[in-house]
PDB file of N, CA, C and O in Angstrom:
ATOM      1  N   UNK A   1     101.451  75.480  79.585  1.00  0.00           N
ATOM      2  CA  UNK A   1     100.423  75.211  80.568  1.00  0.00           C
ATOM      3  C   UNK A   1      99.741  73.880  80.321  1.00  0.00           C
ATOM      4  O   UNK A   1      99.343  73.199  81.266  1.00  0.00           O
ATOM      5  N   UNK A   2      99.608  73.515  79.089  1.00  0.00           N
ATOM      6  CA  UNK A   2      99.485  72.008  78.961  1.00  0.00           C
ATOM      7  C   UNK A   2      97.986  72.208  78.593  1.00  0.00           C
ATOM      8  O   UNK A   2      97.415  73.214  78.173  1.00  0.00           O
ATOM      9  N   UNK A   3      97.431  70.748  78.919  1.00  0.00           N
ATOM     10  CA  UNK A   3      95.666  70.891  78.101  1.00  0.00           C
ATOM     11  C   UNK A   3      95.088  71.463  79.576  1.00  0.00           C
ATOM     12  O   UNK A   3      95.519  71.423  80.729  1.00  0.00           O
ATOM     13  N   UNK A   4      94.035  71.946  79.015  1.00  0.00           N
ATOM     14  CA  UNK A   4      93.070  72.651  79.977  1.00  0.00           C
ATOM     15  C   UNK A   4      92.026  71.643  79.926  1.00  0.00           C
ATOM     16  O   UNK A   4      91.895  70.864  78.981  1.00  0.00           O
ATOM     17  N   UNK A   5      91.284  71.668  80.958  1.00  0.00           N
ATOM     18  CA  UNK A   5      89.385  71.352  80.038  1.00  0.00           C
ATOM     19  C   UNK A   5      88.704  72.766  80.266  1.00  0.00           C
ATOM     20  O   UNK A   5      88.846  73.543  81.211  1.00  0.00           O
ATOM     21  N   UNK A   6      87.907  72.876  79.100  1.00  0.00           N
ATOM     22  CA  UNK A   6      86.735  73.603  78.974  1.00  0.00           C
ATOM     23  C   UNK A   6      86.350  74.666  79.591  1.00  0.00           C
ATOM     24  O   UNK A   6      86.355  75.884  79.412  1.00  0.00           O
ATOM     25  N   UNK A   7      85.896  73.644  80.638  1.00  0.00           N
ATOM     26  CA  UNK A   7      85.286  74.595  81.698  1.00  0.00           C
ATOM     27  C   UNK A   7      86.257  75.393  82.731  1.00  0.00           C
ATOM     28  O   UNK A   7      85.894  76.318  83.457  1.00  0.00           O
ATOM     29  N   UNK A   8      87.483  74.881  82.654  1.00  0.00           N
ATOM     30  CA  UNK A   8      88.515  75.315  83.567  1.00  0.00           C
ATOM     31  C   UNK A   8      89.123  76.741  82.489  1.00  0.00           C
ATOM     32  O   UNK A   8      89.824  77.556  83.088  1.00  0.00           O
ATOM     33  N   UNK A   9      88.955  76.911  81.532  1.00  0.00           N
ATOM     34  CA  UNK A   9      89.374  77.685  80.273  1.00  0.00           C
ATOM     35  C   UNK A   9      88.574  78.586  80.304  1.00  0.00           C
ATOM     36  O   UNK A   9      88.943  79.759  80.374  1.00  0.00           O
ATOM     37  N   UNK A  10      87.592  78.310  80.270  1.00  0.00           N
ATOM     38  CA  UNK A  10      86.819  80.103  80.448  1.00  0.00           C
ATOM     39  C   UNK A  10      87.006  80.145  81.655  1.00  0.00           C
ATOM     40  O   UNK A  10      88.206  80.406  81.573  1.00  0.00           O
ATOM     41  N   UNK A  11      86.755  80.092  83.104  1.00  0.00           N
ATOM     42  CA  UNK A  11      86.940  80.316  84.397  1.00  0.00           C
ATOM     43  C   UNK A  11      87.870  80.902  84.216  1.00  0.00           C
ATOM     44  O   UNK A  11      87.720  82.118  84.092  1.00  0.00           O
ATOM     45  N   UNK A  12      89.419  80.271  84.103  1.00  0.00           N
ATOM     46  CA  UNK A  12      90.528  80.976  84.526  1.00  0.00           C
ATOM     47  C   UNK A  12      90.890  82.445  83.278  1.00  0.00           C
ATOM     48  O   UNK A  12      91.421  83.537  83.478  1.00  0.00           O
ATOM     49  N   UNK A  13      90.531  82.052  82.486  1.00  0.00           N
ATOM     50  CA  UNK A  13      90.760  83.380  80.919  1.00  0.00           C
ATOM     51  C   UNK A  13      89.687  84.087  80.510  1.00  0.00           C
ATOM     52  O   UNK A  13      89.512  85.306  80.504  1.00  0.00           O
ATOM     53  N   UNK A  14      88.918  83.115  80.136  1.00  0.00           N
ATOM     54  CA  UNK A  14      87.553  84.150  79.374  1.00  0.00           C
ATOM     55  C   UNK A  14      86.870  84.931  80.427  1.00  0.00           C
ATOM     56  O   UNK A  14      86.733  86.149  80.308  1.00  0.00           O
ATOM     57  N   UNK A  15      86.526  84.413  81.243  1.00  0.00           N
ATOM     58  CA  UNK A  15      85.345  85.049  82.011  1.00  0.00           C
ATOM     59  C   UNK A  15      86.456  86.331  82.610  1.00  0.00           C
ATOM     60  O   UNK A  15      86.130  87.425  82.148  1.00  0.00           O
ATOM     61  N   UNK A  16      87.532  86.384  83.422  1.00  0.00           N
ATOM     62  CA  UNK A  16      88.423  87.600  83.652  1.00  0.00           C
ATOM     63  C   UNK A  16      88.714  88.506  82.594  1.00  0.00           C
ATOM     64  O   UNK A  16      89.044  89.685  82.718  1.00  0.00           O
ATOM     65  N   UNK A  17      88.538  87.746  81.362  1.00  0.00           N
ATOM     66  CA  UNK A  17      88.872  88.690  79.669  1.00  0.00           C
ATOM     67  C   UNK A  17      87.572  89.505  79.755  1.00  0.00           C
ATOM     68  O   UNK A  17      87.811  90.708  79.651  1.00  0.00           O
ATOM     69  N   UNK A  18      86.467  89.262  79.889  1.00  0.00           N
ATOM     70  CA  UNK A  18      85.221  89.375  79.459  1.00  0.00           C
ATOM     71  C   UNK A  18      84.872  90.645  80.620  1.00  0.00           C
ATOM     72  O   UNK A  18      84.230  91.644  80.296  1.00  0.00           O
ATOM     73  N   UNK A  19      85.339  90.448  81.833  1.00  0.00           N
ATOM     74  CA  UNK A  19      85.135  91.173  83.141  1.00  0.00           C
ATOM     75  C   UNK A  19      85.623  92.122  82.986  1.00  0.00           C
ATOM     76  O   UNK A  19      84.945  93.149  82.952  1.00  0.00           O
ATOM     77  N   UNK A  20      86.967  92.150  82.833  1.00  0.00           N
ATOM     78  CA  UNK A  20      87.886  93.256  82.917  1.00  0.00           C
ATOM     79  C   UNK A  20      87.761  94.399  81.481  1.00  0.00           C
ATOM     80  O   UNK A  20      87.568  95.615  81.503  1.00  0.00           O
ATOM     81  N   UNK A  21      87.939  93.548  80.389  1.00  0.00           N
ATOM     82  CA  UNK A  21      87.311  94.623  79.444  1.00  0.00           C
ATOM     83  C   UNK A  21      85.783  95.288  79.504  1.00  0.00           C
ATOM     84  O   UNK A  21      85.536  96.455  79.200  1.00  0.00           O
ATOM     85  N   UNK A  22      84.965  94.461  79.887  1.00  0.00           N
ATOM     86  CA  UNK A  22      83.938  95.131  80.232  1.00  0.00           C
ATOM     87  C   UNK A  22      84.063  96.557  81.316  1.00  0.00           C
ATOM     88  O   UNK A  22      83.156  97.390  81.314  1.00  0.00           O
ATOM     89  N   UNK A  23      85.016  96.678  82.017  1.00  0.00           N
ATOM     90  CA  UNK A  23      85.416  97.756  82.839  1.00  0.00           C
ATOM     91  C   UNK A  23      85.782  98.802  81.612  1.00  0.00           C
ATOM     92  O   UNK A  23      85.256  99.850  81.236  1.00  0.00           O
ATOM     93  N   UNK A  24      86.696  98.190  81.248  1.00  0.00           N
ATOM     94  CA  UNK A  24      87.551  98.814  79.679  1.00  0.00           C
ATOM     95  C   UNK A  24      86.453  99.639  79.043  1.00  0.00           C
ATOM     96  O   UNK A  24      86.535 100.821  79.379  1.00  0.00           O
ATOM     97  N   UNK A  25      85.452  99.369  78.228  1.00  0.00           N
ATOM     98  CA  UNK A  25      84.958  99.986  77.922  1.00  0.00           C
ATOM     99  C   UNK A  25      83.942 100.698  78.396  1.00  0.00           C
ATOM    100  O   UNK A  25      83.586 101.675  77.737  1.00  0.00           O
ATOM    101  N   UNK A  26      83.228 100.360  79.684  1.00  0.00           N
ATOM    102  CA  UNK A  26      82.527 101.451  80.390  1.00  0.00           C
ATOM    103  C   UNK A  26      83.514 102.619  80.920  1.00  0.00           C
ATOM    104  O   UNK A  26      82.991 103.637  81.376  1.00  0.00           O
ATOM    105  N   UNK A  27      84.757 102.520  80.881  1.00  0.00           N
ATOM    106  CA  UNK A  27      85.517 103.817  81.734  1.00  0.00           C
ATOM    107  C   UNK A  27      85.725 104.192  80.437  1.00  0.00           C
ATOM    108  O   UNK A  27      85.880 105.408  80.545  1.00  0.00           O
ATOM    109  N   UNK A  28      85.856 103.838  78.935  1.00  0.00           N
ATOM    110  CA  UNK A  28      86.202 104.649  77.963  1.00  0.00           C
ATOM    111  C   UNK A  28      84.818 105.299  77.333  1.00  0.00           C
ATOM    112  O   UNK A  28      84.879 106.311  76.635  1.00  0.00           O
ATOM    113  N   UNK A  29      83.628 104.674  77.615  1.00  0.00           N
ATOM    114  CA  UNK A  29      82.286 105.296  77.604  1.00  0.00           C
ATOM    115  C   UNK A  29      81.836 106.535  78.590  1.00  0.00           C
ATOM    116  O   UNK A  29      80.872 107.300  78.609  1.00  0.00           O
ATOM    117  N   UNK A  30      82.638 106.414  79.144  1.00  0.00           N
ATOM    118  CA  UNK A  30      82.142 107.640  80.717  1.00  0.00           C
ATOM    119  C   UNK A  30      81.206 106.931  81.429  1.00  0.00           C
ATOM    120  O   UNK A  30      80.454 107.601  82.138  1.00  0.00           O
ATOM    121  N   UNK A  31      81.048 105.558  81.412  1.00  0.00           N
ATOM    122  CA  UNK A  31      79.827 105.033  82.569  1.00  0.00           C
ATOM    123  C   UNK A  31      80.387 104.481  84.000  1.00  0.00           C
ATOM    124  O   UNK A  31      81.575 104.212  84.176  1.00  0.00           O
ATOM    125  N   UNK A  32      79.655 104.384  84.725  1.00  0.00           N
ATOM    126  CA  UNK A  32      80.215 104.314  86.294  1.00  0.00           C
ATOM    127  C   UNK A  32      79.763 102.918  86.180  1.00  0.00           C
ATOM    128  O   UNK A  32      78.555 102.695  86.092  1.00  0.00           O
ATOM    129  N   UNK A  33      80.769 101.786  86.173  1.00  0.00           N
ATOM    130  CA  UNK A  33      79.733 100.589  86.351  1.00  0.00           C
ATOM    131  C   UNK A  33      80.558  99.953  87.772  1.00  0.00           C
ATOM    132  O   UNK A  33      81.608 100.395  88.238  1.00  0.00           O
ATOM    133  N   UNK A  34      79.785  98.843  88.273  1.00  0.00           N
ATOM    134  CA  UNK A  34      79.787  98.220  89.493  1.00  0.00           C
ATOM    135  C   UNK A  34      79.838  96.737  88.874  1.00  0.00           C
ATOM    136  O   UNK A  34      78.743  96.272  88.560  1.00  0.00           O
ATOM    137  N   UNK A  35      80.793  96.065  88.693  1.00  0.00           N
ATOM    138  CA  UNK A  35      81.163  94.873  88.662  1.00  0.00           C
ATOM    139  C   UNK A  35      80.516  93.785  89.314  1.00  0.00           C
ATOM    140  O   UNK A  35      80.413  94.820  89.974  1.00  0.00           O
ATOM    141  N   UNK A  36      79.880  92.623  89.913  1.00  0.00           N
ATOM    142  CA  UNK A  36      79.718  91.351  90.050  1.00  0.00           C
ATOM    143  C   UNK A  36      81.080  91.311  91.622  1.00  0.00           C
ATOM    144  O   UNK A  36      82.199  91.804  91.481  1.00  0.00           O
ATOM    145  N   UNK A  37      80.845  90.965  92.310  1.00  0.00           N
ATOM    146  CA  UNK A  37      81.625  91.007  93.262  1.00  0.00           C
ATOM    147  C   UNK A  37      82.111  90.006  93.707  1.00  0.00           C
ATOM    148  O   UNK A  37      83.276  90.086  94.097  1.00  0.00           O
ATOM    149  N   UNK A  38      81.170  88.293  93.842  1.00  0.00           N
ATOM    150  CA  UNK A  38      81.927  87.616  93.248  1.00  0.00           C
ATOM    151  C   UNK A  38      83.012  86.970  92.109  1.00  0.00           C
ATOM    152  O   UNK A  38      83.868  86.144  92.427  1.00  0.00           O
ATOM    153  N   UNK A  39      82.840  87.453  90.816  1.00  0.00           N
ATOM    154  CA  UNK A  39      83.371  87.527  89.944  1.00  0.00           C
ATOM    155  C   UNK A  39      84.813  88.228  90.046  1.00  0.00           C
ATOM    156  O   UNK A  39      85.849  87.679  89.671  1.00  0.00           O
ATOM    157  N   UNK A  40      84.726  89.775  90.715  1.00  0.00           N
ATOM    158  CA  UNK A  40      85.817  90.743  90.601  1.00  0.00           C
ATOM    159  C   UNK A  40      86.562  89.682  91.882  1.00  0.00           C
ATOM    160  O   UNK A  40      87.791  89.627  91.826  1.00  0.00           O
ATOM    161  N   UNK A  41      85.936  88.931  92.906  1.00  0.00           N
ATOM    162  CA  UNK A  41      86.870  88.313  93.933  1.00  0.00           C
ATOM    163  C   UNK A  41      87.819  87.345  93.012  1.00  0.00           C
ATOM    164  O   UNK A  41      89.019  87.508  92.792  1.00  0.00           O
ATOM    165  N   UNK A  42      86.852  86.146  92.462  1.00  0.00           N
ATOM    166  CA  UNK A  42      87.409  85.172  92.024  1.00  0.00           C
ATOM    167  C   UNK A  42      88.458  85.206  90.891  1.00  0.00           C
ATOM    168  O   UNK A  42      89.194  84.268  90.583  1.00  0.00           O
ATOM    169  N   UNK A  43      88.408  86.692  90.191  1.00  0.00           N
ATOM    170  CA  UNK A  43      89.141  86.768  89.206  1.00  0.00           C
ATOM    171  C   UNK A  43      90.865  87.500  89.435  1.00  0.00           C
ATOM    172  O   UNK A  43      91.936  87.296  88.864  1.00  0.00           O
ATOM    173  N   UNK A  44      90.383  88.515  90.690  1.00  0.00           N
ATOM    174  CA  UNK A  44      90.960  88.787  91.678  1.00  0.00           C
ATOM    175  C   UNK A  44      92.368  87.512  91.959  1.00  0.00           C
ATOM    176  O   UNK A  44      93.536  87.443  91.577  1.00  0.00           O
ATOM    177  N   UNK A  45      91.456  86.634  92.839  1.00  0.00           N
ATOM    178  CA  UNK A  45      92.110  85.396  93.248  1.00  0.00           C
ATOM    179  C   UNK A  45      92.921  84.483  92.607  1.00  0.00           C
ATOM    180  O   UNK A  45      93.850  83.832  93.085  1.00  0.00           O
ATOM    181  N   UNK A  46      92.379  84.496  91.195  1.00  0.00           N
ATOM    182  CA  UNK A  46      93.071  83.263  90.002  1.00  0.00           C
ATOM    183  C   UNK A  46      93.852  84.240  89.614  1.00  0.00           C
ATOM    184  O   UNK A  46      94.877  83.592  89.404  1.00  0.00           O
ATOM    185  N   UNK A  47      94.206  85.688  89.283  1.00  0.00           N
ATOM    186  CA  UNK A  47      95.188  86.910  88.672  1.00  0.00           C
ATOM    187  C   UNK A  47      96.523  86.972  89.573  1.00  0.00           C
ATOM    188  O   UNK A  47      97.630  87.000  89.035  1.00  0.00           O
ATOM    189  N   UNK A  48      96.377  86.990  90.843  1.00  0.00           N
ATOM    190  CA  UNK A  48      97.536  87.365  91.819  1.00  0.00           C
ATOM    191  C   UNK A  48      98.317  85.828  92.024  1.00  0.00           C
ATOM    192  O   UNK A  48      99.366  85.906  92.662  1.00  0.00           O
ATOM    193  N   UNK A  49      97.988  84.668  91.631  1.00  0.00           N
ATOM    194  CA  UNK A  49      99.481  84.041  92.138  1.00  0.00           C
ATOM    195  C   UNK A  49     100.356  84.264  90.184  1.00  0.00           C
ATOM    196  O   UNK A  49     101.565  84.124  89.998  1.00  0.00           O
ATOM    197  N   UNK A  50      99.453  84.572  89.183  1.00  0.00           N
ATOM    198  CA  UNK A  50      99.999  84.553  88.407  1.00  0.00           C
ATOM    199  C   UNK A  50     100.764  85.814  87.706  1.00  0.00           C
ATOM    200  O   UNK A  50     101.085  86.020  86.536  1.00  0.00           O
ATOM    201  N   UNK A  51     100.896  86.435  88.688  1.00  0.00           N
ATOM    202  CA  UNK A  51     101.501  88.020  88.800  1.00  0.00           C
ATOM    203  C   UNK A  51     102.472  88.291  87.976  1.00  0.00           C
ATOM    204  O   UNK A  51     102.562  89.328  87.319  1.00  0.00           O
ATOM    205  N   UNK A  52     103.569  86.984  87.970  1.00  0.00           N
ATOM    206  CA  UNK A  52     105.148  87.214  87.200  1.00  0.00           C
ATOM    207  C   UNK A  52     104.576  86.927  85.595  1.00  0.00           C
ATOM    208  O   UNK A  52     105.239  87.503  84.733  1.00  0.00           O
ATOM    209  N   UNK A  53     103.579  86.214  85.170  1.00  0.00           N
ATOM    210  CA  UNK A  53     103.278  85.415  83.970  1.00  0.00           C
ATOM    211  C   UNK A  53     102.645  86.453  83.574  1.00  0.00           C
ATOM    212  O   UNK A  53     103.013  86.917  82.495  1.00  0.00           O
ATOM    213  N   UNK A  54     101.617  87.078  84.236  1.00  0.00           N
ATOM    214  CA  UNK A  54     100.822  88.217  83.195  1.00  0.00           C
ATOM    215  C   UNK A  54     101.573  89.557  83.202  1.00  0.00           C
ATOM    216  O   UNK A  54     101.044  90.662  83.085  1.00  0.00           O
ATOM    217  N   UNK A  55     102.595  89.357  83.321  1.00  0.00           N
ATOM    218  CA  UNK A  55     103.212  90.779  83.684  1.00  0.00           C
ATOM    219  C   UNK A  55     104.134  90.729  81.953  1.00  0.00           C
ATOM    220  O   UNK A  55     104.565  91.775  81.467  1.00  0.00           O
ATOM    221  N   UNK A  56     104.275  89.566  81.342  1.00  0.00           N
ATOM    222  CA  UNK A  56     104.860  89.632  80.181  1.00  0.00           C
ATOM    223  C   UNK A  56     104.393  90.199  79.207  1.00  0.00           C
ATOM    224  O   UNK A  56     103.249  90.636  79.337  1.00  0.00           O
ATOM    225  N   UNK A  57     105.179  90.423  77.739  1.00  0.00           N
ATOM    226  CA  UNK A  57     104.462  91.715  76.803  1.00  0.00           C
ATOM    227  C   UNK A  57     103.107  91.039  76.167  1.00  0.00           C
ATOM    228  O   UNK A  57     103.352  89.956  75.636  1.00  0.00           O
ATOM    229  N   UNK A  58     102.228  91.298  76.128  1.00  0.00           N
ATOM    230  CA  UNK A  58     101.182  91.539  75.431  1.00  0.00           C
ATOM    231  C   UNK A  58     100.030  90.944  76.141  1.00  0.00           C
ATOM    232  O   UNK A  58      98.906  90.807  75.659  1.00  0.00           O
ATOM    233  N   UNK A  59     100.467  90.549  77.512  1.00  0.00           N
ATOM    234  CA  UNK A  59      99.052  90.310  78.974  1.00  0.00           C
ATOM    235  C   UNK A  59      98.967  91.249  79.033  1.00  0.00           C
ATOM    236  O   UNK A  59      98.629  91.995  78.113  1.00  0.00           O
ATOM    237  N   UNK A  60      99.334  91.655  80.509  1.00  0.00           N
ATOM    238  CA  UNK A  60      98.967  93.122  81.249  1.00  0.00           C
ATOM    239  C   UNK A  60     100.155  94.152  81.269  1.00  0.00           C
ATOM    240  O   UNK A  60     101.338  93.856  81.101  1.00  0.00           O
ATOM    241  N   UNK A  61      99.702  95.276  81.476  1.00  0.00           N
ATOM    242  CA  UNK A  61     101.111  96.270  81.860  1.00  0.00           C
ATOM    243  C   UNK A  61     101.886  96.156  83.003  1.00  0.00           C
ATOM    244  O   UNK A  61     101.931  95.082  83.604  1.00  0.00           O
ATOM    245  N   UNK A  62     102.412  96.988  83.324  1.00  0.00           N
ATOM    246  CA  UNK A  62     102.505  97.161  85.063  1.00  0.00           C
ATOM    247  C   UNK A  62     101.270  96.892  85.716  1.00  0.00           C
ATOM    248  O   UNK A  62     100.112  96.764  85.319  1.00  0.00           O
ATOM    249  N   UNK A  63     101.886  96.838  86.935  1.00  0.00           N
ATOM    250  CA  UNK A  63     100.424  96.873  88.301  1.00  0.00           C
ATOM    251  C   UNK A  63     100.172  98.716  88.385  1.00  0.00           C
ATOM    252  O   UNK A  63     101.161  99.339  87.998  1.00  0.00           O
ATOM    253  N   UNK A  64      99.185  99.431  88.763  1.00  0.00           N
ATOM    254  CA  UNK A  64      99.340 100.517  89.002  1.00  0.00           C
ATOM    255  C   UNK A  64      98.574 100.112  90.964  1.00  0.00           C
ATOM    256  O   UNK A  64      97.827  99.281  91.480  1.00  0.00           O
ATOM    257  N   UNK A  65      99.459 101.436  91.433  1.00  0.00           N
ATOM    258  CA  UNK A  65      99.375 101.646  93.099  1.00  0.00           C
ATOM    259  C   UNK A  65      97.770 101.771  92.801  1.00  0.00           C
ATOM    260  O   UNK A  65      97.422 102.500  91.872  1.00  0.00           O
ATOM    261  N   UNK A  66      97.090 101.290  93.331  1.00  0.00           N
ATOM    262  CA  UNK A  66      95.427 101.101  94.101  1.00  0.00           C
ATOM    263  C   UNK A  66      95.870 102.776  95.491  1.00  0.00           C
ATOM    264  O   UNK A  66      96.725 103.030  96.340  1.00  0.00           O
ATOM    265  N   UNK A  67      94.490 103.519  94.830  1.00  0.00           N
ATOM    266  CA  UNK A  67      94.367 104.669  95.900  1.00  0.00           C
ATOM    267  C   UNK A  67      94.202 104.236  97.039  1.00  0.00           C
ATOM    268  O   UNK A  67      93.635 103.152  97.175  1.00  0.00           O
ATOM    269  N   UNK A  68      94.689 105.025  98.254  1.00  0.00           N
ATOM    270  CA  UNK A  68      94.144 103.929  99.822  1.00  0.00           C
ATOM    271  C   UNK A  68      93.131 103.713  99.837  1.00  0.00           C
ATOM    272  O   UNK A  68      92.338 104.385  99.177  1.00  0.00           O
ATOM    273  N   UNK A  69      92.699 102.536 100.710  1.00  0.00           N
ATOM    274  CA  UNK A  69      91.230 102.329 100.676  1.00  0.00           C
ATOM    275  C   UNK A  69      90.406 102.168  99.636  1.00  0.00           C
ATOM    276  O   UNK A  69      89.297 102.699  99.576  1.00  0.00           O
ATOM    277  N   UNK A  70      91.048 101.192  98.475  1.00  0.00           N
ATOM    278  CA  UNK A  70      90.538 100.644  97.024  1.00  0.00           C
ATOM    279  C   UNK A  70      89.742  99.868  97.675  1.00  0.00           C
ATOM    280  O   UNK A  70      90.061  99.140  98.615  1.00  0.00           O
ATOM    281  N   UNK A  71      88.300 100.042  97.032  1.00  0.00           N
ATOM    282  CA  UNK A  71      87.577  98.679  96.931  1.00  0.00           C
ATOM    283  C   UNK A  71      88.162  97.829  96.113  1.00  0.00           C
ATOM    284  O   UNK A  71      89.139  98.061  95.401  1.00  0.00           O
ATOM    285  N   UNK A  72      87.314  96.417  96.252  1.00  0.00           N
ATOM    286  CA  UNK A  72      87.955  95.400  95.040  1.00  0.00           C
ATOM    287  C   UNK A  72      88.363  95.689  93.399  1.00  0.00           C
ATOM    288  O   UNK A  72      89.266  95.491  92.587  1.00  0.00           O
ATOM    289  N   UNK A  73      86.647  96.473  93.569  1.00  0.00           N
ATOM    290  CA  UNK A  73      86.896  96.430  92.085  1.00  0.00           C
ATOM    291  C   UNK A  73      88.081  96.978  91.578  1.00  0.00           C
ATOM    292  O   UNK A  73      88.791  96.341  90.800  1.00  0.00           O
ATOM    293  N   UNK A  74      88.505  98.767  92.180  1.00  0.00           N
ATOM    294  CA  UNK A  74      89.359  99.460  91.879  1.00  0.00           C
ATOM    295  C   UNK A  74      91.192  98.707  91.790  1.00  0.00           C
ATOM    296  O   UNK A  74      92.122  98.864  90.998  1.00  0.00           O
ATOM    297  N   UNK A  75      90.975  97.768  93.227  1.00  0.00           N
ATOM    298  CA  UNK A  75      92.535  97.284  93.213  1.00  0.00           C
ATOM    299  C   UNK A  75      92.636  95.733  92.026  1.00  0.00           C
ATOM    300  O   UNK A  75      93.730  95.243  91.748  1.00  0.00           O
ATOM    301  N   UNK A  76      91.618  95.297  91.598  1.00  0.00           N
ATOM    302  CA  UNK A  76      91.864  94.718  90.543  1.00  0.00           C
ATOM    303  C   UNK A  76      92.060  95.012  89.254  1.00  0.00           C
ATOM    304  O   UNK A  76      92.523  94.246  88.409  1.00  0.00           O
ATOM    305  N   UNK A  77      91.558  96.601  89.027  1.00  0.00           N
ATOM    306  CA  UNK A  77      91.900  97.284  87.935  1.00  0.00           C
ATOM    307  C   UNK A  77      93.058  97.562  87.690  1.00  0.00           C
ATOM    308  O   UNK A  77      93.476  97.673  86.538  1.00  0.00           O
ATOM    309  N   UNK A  78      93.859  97.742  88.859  1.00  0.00           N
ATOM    310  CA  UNK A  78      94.865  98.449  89.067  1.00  0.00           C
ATOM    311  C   UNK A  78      95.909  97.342  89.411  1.00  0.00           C
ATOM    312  O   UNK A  78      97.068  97.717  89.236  1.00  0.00           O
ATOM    313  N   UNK A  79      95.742  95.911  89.916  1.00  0.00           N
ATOM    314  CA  UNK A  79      96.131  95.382  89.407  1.00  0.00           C
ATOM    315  C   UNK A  79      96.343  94.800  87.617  1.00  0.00           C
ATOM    316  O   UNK A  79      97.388  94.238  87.288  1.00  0.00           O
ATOM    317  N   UNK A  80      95.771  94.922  87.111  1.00  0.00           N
ATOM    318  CA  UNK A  80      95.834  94.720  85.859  1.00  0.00           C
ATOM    319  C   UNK A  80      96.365  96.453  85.134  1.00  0.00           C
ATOM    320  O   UNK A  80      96.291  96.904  83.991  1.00  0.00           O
ATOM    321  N   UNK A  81      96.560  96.670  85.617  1.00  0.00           N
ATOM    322  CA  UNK A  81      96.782  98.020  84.944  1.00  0.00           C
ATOM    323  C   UNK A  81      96.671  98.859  84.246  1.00  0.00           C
ATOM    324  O   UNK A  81      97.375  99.292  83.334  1.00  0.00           O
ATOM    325  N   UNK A  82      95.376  99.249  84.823  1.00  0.00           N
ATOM    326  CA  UNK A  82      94.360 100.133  84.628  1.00  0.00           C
ATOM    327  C   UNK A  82      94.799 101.294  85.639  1.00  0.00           C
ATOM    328  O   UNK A  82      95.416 101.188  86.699  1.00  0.00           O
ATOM    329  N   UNK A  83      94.285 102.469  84.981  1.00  0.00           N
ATOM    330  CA  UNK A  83      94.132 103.464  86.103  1.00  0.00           C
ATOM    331  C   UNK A  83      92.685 103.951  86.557  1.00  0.00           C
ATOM    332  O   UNK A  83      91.916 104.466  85.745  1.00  0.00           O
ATOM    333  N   UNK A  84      92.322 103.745  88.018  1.00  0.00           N
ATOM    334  CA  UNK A  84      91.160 104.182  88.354  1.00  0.00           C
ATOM    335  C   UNK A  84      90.397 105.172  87.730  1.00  0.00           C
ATOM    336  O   UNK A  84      89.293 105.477  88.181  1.00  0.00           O
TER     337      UNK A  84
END
């Protein structure tokens, strides 16, 4: 991927690392949390053209099917592969 700057480095990694595990451990806590909705968009947005790249071993798992009528948050979980 070559050099990054900075600020383009947490945007595209940290801040989606930081988001998504934060889901991680409120669903392994039993808490109901509600995500940042810009955030779940934008992270959303920068995750899906890179679909084939995070799909390798030690990114993400599979995609899991989003229930009909996923809100964001849920079909980004589930993109990353999580189960609701």
């Amino acid at each position: 991927m070559g050099q990054i700057p900075l600020d383009q480095q947490v945007g595209r990694f940290s801040t989606p690392d930081v988001l998504i595990h934060t889901w991680d451990l409120a669903k392994a806590a039993g808490i109901d949390v509600n995500l940042d909705a810009d955030l779940l968009q934008e992270t959303y947005d920068a995750l899906v053209p890179m679909d084939e790249m995070i799909r390798m071993a030690g990114v993400f798992g599979p995609k899991v099917e989003p229930p009909a009528g996923a809100d964001l948050q849920t079909t980004l979980m589930c993109f990353t592969g999580r189960q609701p």
